[in-house]
PDB file of N, CA, C and O in Angstrom:
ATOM      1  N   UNK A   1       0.849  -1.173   0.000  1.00  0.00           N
ATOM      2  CA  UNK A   1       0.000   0.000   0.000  1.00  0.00           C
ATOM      3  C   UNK A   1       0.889   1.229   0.000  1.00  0.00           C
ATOM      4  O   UNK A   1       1.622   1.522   0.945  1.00  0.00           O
ATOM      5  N   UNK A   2       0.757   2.066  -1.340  1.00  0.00           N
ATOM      6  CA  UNK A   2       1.504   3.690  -1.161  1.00  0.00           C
ATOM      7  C   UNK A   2       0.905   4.190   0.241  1.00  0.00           C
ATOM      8  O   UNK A   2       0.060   3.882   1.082  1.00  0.00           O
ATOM      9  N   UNK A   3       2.036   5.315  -0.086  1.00  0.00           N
ATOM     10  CA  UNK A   3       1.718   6.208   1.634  1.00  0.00           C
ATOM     11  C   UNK A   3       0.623   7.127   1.434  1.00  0.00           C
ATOM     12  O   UNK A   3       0.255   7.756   2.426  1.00  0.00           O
ATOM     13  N   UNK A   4      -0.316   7.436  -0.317  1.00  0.00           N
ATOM     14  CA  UNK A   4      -1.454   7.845  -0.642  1.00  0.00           C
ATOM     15  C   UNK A   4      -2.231   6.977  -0.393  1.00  0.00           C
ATOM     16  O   UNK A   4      -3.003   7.363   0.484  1.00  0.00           O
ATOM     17  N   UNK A   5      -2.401   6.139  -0.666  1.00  0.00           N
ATOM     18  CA  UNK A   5      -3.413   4.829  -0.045  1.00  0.00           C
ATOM     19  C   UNK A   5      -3.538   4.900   1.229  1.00  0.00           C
ATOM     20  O   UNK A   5      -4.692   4.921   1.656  1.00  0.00           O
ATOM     21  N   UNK A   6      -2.378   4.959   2.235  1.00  0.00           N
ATOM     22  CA  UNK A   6      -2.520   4.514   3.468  1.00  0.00           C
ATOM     23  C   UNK A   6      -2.565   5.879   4.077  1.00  0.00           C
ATOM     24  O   UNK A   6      -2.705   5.776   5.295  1.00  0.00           O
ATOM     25  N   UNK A   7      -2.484   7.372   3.593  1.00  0.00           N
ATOM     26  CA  UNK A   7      -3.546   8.054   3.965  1.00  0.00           C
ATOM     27  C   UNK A   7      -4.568   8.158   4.150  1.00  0.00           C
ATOM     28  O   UNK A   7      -5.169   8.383   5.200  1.00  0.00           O
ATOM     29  N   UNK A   8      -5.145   7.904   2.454  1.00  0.00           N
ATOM     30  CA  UNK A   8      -6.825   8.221   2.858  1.00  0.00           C
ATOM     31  C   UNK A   8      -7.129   7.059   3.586  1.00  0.00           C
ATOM     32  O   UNK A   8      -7.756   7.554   4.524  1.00  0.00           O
ATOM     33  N   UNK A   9      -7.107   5.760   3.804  1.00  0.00           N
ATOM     34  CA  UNK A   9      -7.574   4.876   4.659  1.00  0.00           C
ATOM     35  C   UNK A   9      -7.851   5.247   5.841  1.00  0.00           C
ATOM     36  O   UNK A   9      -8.955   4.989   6.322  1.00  0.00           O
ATOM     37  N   UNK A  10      -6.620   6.120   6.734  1.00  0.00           N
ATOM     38  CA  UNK A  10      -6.670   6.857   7.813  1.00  0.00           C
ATOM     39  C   UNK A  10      -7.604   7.720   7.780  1.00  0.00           C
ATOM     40  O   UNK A  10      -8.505   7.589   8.609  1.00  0.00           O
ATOM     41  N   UNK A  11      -7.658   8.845   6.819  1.00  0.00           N
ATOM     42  CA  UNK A  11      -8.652   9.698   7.064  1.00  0.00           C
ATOM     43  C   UNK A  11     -10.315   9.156   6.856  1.00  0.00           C
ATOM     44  O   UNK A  11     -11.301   9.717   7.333  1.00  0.00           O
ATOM     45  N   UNK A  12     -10.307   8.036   6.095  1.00  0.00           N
ATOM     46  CA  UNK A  12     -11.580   7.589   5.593  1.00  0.00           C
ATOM     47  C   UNK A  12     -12.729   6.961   7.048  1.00  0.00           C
ATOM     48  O   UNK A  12     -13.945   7.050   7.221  1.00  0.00           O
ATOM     49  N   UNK A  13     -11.192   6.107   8.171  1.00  0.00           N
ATOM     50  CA  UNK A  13     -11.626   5.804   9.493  1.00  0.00           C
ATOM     51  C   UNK A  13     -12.107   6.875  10.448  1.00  0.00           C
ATOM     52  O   UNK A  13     -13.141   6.847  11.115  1.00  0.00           O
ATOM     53  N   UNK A  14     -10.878   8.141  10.388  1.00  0.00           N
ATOM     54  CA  UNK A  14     -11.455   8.920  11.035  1.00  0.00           C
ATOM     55  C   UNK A  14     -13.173   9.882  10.630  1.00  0.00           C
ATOM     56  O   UNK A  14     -13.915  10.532  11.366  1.00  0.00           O
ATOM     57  N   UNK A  15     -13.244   9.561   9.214  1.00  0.00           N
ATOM     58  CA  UNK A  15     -14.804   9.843   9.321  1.00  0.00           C
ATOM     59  C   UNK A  15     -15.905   9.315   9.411  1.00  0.00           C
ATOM     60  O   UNK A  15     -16.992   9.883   9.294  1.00  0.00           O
ATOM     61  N   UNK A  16     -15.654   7.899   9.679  1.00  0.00           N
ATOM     62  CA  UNK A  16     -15.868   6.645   9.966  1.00  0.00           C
ATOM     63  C   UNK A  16     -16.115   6.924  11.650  1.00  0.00           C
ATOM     64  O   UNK A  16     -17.243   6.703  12.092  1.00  0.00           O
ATOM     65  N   UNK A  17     -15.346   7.273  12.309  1.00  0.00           N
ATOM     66  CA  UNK A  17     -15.410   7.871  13.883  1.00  0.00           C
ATOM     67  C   UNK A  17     -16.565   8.858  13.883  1.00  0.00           C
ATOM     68  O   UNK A  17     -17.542   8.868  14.631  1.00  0.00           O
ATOM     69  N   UNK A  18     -16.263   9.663  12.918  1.00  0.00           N
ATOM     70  CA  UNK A  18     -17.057  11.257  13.534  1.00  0.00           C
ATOM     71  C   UNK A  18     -18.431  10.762  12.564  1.00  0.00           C
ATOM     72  O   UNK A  18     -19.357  11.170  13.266  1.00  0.00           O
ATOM     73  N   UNK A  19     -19.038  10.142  11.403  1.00  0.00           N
ATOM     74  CA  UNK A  19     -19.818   9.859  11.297  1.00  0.00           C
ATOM     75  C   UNK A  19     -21.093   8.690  12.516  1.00  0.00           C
ATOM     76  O   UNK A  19     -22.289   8.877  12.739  1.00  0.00           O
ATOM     77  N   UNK A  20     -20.085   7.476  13.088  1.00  0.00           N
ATOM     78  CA  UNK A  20     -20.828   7.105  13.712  1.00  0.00           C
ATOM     79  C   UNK A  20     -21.409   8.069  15.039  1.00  0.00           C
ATOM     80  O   UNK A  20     -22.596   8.265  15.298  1.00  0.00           O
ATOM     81  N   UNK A  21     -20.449   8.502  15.648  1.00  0.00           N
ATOM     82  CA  UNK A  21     -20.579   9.505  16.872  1.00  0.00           C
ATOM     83  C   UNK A  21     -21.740  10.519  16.790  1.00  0.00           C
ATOM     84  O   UNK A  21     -22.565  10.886  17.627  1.00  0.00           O
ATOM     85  N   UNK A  22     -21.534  10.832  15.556  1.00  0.00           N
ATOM     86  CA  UNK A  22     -23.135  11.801  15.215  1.00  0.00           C
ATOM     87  C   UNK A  22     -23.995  11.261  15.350  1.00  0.00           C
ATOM     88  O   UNK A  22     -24.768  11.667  16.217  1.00  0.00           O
ATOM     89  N   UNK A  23     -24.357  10.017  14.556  1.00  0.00           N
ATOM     90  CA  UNK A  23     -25.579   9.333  14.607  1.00  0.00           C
ATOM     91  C   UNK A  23     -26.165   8.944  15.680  1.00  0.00           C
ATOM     92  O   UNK A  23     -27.379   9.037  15.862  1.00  0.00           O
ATOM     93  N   UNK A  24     -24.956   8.246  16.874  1.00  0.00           N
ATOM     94  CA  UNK A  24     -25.160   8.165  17.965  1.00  0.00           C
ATOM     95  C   UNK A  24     -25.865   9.465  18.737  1.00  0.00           C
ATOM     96  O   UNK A  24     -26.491   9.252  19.775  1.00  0.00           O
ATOM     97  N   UNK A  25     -25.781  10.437  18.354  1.00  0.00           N
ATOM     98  CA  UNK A  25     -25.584  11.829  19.273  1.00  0.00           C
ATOM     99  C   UNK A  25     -24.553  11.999  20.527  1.00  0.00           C
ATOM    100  O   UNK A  25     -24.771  12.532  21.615  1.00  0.00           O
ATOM    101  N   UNK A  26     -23.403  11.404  20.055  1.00  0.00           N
ATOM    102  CA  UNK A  26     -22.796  11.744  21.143  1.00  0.00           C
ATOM    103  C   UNK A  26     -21.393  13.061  20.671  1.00  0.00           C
ATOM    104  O   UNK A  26     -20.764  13.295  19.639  1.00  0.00           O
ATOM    105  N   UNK A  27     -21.412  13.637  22.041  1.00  0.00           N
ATOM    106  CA  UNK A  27     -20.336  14.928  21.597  1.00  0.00           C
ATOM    107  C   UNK A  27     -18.662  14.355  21.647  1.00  0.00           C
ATOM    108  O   UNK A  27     -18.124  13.409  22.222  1.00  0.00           O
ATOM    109  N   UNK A  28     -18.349  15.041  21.074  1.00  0.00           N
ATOM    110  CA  UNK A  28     -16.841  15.135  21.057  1.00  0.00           C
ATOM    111  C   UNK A  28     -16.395  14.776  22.937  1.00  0.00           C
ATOM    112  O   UNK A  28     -15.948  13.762  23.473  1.00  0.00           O
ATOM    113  N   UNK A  29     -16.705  15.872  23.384  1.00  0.00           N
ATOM    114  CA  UNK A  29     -16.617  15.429  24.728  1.00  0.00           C
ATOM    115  C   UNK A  29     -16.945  14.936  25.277  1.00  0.00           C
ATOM    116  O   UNK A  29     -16.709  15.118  26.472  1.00  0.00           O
ATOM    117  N   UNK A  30     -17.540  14.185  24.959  1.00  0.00           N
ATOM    118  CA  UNK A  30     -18.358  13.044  25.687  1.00  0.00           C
ATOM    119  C   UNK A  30     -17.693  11.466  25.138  1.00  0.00           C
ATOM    120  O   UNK A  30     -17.871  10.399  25.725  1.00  0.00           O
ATOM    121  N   UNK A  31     -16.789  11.695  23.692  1.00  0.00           N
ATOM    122  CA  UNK A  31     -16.057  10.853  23.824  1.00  0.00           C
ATOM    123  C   UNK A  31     -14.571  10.794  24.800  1.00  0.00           C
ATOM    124  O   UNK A  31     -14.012   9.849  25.357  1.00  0.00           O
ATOM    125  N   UNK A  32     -14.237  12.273  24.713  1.00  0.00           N
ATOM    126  CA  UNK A  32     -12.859  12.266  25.200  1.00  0.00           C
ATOM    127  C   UNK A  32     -12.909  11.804  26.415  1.00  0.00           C
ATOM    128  O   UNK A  32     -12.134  10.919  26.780  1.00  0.00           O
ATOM    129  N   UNK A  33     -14.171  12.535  27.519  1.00  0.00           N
ATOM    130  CA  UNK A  33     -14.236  12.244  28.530  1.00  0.00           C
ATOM    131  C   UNK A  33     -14.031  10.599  28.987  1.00  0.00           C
ATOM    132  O   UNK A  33     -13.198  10.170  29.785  1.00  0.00           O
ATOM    133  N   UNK A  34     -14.987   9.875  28.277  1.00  0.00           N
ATOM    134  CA  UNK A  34     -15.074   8.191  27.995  1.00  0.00           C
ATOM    135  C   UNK A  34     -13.344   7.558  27.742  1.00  0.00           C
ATOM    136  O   UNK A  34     -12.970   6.541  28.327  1.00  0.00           O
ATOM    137  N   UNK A  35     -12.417   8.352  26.781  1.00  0.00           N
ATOM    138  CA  UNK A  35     -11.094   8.007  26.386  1.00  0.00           C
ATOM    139  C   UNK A  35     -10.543   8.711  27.532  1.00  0.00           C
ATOM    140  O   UNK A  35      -9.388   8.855  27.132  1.00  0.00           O
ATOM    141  N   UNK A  36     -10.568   9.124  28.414  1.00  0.00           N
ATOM    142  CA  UNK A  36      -9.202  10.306  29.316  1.00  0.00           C
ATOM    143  C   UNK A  36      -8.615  11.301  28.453  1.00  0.00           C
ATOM    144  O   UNK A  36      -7.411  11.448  28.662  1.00  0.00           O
ATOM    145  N   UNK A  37      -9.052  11.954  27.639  1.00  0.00           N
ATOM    146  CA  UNK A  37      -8.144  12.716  26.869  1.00  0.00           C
ATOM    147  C   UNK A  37      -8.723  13.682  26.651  1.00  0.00           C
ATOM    148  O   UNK A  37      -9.898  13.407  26.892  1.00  0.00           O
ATOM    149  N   UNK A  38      -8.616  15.199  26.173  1.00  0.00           N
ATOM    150  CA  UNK A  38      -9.108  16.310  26.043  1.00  0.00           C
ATOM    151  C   UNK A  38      -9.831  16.365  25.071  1.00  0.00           C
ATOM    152  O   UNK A  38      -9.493  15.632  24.141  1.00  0.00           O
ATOM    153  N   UNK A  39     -11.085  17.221  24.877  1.00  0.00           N
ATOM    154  CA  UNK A  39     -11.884  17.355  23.683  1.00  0.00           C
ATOM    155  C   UNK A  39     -10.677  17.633  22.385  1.00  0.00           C
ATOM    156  O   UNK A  39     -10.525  16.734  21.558  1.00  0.00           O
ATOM    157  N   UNK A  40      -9.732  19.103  22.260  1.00  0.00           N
ATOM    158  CA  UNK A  40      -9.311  18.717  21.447  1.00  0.00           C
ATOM    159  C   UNK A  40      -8.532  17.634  21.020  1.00  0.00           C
ATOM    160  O   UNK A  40      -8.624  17.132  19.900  1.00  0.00           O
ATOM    161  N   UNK A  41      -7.888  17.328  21.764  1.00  0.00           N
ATOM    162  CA  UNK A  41      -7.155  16.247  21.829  1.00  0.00           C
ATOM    163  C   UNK A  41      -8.139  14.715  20.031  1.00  0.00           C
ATOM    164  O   UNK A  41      -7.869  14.277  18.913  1.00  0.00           O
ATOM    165  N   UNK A  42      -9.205  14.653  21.087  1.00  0.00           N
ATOM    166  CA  UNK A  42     -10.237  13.972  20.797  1.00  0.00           C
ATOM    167  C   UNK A  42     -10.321  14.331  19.379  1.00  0.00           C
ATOM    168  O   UNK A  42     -10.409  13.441  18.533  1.00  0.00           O
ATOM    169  N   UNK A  43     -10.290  16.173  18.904  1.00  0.00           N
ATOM    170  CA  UNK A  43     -11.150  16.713  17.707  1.00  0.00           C
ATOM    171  C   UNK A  43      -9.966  16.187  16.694  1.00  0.00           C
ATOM    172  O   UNK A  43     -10.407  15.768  15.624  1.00  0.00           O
ATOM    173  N   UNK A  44      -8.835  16.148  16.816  1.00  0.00           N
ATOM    174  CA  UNK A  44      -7.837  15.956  16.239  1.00  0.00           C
ATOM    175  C   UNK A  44      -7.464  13.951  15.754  1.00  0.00           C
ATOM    176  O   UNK A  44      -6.663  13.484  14.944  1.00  0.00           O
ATOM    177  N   UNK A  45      -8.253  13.406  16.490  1.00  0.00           N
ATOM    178  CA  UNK A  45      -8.163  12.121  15.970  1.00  0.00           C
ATOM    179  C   UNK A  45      -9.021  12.181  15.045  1.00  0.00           C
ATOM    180  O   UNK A  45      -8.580  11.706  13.998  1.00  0.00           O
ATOM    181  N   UNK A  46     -10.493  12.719  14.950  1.00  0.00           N
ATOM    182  CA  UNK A  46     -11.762  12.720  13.784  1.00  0.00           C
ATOM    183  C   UNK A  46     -11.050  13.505  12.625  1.00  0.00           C
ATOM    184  O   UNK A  46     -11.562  13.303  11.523  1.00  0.00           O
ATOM    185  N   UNK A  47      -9.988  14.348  12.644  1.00  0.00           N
ATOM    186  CA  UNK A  47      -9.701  15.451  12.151  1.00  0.00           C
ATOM    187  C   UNK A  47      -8.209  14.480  11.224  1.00  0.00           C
ATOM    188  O   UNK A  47      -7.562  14.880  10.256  1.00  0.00           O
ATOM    189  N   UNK A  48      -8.086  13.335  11.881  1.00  0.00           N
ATOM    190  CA  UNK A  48      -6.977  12.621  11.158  1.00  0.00           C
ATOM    191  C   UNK A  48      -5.756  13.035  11.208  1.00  0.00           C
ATOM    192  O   UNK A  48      -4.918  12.671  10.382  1.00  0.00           O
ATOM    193  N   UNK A  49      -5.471  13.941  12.296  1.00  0.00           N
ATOM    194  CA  UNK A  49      -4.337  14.870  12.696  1.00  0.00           C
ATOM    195  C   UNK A  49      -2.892  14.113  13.514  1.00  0.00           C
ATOM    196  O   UNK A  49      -1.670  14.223  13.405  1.00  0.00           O
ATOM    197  N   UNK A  50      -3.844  13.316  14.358  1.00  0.00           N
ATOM    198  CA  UNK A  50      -2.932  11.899  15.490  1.00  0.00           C
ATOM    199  C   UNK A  50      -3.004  10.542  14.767  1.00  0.00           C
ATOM    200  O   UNK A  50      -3.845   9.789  14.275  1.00  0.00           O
ATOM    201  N   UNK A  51      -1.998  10.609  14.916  1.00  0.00           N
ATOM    202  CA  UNK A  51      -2.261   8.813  14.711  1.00  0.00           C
ATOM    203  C   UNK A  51      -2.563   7.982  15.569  1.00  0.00           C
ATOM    204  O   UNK A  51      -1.630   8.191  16.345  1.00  0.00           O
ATOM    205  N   UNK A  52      -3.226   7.091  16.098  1.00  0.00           N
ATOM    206  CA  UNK A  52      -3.802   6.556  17.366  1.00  0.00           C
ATOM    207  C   UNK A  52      -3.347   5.195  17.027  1.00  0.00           C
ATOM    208  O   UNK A  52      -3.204   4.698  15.910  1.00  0.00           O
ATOM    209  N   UNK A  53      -3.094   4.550  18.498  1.00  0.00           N
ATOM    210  CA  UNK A  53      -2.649   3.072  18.661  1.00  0.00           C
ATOM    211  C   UNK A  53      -3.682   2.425  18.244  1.00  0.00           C
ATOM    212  O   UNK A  53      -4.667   2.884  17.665  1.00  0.00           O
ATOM    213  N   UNK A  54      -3.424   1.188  18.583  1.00  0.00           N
ATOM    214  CA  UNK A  54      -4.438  -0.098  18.092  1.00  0.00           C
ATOM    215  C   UNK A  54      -5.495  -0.276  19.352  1.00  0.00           C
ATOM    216  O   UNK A  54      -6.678  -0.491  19.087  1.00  0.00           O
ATOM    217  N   UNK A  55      -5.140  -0.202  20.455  1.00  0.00           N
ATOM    218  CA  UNK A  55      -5.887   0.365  21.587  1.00  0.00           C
ATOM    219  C   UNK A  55      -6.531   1.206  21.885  1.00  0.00           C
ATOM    220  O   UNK A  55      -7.319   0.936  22.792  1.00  0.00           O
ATOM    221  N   UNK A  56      -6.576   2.762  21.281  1.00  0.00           N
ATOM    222  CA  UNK A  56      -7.105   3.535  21.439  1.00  0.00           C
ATOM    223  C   UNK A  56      -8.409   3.352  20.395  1.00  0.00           C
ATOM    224  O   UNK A  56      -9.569   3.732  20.555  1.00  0.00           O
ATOM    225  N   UNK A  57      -7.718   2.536  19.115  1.00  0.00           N
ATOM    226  CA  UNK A  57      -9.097   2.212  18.137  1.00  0.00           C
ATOM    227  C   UNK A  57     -10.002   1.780  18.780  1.00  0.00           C
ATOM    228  O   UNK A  57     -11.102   2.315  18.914  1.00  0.00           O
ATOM    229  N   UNK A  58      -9.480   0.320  19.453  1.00  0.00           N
ATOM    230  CA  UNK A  58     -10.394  -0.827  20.024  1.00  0.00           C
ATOM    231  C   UNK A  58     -11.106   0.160  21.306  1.00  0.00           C
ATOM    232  O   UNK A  58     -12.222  -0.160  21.718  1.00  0.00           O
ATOM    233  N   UNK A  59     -10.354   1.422  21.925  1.00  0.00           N
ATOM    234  CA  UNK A  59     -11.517   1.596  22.640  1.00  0.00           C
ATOM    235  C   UNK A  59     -12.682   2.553  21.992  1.00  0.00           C
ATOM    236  O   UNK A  59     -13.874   2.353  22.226  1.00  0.00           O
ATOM    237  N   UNK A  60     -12.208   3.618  21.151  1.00  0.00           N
ATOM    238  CA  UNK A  60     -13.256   3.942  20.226  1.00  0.00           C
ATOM    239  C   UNK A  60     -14.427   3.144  20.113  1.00  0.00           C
ATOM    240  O   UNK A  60     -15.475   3.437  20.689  1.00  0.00           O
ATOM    241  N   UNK A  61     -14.228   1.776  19.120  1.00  0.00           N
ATOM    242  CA  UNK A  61     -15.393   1.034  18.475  1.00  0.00           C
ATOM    243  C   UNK A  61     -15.913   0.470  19.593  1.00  0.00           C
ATOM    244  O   UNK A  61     -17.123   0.434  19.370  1.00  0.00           O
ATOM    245  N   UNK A  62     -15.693  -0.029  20.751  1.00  0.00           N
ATOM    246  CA  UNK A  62     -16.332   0.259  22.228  1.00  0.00           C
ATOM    247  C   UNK A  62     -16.910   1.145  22.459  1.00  0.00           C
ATOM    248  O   UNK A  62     -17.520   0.967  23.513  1.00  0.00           O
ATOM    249  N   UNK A  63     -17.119   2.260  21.964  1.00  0.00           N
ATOM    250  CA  UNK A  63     -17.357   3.117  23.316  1.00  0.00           C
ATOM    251  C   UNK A  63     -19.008   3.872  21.614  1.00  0.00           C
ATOM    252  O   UNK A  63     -19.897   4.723  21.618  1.00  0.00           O
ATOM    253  N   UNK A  64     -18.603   3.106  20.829  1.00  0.00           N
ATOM    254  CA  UNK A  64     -19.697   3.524  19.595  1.00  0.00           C
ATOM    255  C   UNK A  64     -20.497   2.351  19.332  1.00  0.00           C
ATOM    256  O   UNK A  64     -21.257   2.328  18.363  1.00  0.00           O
ATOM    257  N   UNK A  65     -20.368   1.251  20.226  1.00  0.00           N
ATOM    258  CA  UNK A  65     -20.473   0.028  19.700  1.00  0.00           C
ATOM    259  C   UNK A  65     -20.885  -0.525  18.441  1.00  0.00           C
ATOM    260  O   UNK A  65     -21.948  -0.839  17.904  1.00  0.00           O
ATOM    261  N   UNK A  66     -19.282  -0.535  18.077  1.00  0.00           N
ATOM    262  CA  UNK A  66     -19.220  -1.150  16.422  1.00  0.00           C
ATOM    263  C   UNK A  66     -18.131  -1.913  16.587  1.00  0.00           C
ATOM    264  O   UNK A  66     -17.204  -1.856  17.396  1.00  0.00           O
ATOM    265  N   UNK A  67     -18.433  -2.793  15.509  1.00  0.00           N
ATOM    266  CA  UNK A  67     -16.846  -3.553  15.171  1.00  0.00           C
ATOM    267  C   UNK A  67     -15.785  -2.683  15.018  1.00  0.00           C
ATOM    268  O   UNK A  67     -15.820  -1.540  14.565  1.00  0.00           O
ATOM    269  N   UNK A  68     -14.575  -3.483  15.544  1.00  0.00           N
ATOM    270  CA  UNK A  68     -13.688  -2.682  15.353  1.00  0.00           C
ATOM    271  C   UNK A  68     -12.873  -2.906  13.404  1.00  0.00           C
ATOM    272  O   UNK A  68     -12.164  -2.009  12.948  1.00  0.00           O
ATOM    273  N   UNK A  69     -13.143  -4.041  12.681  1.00  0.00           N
ATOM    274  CA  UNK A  69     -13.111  -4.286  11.574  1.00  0.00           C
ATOM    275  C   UNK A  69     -14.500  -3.333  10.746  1.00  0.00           C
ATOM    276  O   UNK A  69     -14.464  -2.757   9.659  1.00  0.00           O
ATOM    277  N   UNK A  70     -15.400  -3.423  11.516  1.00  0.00           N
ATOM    278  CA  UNK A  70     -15.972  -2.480  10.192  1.00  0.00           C
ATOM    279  C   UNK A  70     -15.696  -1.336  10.129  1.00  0.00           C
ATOM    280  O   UNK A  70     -15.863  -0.670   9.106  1.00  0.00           O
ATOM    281  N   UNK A  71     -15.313  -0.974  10.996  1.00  0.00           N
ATOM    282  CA  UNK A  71     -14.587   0.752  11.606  1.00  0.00           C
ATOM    283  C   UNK A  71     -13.651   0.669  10.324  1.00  0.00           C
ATOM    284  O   UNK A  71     -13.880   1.229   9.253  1.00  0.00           O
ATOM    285  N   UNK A  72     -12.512  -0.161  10.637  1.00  0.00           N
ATOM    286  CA  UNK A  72     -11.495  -0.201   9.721  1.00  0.00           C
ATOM    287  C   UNK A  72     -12.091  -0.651   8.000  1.00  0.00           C
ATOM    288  O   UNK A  72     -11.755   0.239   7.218  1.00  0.00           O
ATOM    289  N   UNK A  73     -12.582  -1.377   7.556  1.00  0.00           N
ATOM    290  CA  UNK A  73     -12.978  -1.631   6.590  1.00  0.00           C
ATOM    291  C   UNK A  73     -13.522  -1.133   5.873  1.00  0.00           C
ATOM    292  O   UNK A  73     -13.041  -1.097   4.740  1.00  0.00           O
ATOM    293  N   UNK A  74     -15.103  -0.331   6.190  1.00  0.00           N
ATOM    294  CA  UNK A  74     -16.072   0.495   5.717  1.00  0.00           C
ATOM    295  C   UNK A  74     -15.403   1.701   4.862  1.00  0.00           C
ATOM    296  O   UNK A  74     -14.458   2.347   5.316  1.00  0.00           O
ATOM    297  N   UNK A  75     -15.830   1.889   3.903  1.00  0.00           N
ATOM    298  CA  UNK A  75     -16.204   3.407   3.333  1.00  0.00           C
ATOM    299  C   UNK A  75     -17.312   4.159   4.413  1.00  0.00           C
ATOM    300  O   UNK A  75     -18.042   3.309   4.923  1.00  0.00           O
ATOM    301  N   UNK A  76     -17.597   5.520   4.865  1.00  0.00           N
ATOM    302  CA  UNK A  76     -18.565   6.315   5.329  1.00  0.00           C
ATOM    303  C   UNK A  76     -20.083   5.724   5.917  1.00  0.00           C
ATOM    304  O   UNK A  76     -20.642   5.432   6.974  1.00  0.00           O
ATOM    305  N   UNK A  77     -20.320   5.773   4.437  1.00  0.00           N
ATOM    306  CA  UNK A  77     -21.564   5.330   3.528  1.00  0.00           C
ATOM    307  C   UNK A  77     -22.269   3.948   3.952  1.00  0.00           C
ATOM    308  O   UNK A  77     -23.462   3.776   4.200  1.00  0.00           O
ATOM    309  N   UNK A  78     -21.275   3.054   3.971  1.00  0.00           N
ATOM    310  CA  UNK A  78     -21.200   1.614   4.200  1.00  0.00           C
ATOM    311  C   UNK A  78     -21.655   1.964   5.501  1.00  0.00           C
ATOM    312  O   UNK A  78     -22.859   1.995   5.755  1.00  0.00           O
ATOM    313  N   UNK A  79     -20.710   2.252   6.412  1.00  0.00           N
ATOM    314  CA  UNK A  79     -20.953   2.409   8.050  1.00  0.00           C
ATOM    315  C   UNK A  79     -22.776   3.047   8.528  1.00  0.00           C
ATOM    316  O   UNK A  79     -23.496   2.421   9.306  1.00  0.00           O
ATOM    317  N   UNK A  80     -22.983   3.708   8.187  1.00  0.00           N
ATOM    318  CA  UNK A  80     -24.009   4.513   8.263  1.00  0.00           C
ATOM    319  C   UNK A  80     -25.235   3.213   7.392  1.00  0.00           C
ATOM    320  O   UNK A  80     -26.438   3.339   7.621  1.00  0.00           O
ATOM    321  N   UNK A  81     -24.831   2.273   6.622  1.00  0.00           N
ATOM    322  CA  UNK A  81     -26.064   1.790   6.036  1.00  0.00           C
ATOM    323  C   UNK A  81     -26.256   0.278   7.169  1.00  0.00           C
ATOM    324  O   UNK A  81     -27.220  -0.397   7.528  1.00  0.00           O
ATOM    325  N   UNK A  82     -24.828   0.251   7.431  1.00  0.00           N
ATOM    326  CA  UNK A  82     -24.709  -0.899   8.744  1.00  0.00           C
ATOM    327  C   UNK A  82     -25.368  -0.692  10.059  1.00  0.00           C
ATOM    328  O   UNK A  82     -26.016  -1.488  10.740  1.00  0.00           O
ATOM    329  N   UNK A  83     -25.072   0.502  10.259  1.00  0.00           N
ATOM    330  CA  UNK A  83     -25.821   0.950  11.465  1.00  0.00           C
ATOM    331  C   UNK A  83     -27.404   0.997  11.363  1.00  0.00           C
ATOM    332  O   UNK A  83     -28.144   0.613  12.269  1.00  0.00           O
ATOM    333  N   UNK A  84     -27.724   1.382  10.459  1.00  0.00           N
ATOM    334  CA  UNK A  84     -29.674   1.839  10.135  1.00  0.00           C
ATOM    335  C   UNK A  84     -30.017  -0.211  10.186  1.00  0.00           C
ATOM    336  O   UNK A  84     -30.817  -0.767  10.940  1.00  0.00           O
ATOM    337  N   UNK A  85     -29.069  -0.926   9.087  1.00  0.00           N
ATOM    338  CA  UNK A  85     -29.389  -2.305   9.109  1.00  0.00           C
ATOM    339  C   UNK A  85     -29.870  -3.218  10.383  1.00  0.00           C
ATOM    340  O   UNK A  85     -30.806  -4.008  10.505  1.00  0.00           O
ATOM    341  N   UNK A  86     -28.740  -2.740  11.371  1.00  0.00           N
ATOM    342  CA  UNK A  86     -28.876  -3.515  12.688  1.00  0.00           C
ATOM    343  C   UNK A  86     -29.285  -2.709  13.641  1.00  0.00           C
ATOM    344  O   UNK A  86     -29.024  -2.909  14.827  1.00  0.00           O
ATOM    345  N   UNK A  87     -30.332  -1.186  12.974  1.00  0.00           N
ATOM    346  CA  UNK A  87     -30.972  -0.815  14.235  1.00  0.00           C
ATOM    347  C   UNK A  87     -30.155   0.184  15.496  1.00  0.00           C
ATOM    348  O   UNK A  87     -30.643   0.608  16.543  1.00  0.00           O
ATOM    349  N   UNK A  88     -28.737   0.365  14.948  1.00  0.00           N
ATOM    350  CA  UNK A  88     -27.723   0.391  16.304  1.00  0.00           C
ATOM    351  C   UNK A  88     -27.822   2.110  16.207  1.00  0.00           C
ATOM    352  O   UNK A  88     -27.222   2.810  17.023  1.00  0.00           O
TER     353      UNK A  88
END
């Protein structure tokens, strides 16, 4: 995978984050709070700014309850048609 590929992948997850979180209605701070970490802190992972561990993913898709593979896998679009599918 080029390092263009394995950009947008990154950024594609992080809207993958800030799309589910909306739907949910939950705020920015209301995730950070959930992670220990500061709202911006927080705005800057949706924002694709940090790079985040493999841990910090897995607690994300916890804390949105989603897979942590469809997180990673999904296009946007996909995520949002998964969620309406199973109701979540």
């Amino acid at each position: 995978m080029g390092k263009d590929a394995f950009n947008n992948r990154i950024r594609t997850v992080a809207v993958n984050i800030r799309k589910i979180r909306e739907t949910r209605n939950y705020t920015q701070e209301y995730l950070a709070v959930k992670l220990g970490i500061s709202q911006n802190a927080y705005s800057k992972i949706e924002l694709g700014y940090t790079k985040i561990t493999l841990e910090r993913l897995y607690q994300i898709a916890n804390i949105l309850e989603i897979d942590l593979v469809e997180l990673l896998r999904s296009e946007p679009s996909e995520v949002l048609q998964l969620l309406e599918a199973t109701g979540s």
